[in-house]
C-alpha positions in Angstrom: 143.4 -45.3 -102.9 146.5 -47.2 -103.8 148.2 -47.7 -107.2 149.8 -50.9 -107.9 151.8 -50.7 -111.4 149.2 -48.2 -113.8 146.4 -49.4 -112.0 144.5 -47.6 -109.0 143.5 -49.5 -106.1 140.5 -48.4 -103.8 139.4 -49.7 -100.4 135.9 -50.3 -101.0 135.1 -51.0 -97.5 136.2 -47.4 -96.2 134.5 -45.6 -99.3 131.3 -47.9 -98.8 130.8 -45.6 -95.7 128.7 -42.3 -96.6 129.7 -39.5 -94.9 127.1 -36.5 -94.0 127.6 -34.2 -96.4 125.3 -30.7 -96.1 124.4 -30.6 -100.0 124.0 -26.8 -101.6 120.3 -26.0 -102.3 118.9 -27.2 -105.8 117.9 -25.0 -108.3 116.7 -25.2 -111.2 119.7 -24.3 -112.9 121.4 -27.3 -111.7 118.8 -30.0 -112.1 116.4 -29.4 -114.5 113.5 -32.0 -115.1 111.7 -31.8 -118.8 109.3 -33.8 -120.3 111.6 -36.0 -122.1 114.8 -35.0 -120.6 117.0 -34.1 -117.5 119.7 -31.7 -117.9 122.6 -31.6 -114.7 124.9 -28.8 -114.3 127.5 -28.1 -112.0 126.3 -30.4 -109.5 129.3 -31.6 -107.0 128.8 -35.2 -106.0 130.7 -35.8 -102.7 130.2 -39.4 -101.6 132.8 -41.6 -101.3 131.2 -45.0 -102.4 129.8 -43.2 -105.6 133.8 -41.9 -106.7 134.9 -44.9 -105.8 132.7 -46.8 -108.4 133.2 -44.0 -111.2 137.0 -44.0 -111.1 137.3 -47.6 -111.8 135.3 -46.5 -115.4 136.6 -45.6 -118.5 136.5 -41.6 -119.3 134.7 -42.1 -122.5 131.6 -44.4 -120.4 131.1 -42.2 -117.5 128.5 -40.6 -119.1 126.4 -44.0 -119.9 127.9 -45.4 -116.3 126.1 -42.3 -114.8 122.4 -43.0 -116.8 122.7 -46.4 -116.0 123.6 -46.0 -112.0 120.2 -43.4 -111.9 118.7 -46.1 -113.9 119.4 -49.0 -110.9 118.7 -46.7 -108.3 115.3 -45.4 -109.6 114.1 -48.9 -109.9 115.5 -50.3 -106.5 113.2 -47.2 -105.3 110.5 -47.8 -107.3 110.1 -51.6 -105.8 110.8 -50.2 -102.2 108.0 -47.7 -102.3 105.7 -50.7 -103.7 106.8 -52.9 -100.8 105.7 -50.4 -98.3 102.4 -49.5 -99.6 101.5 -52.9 -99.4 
């Protein structure tokens, strides 16, 4: 990452490449699934490609940027898994 004037700049093509990264055990103190909600706490996100798109957001719409990115990925799985039980 770069900055030119106030703005950052961020190689996309190196941080597109996920590096192996041994992830703690969850519990359910960190991800909790409810009926109508999920609660996450303290979890430590280390992939590159995912900081890379969140830096380039606003503070105050991480939050919402965050719900919509599980959002995308949820349904991009959803239609995989379809594809392959057909």
């Amino acid at each position: 990452m770069t900055r030119n004037g106030n703005k950052r700049v961020i190689n996309l093509e190196s941080a597109m490449t996920e590096l192996p990264v041994d992830s703690p055990a969850s519990t359910p103190e960190r991800v909790q699934v409810l009926s109508t909600s999920m609660h996450i706490r303290d979890l430590s996100i280390e992939r590159p490609s995912i900081i890379a798109y969140l830096q380039n957001i606003a503070p105050e719409k991480l939050e919402i940027a965050l719900v919509h990115a599980l959002e995308v990925g949820i349904t991009e799985m959803q239609l995989r898994r379809g594809r392959f039980r057909q």
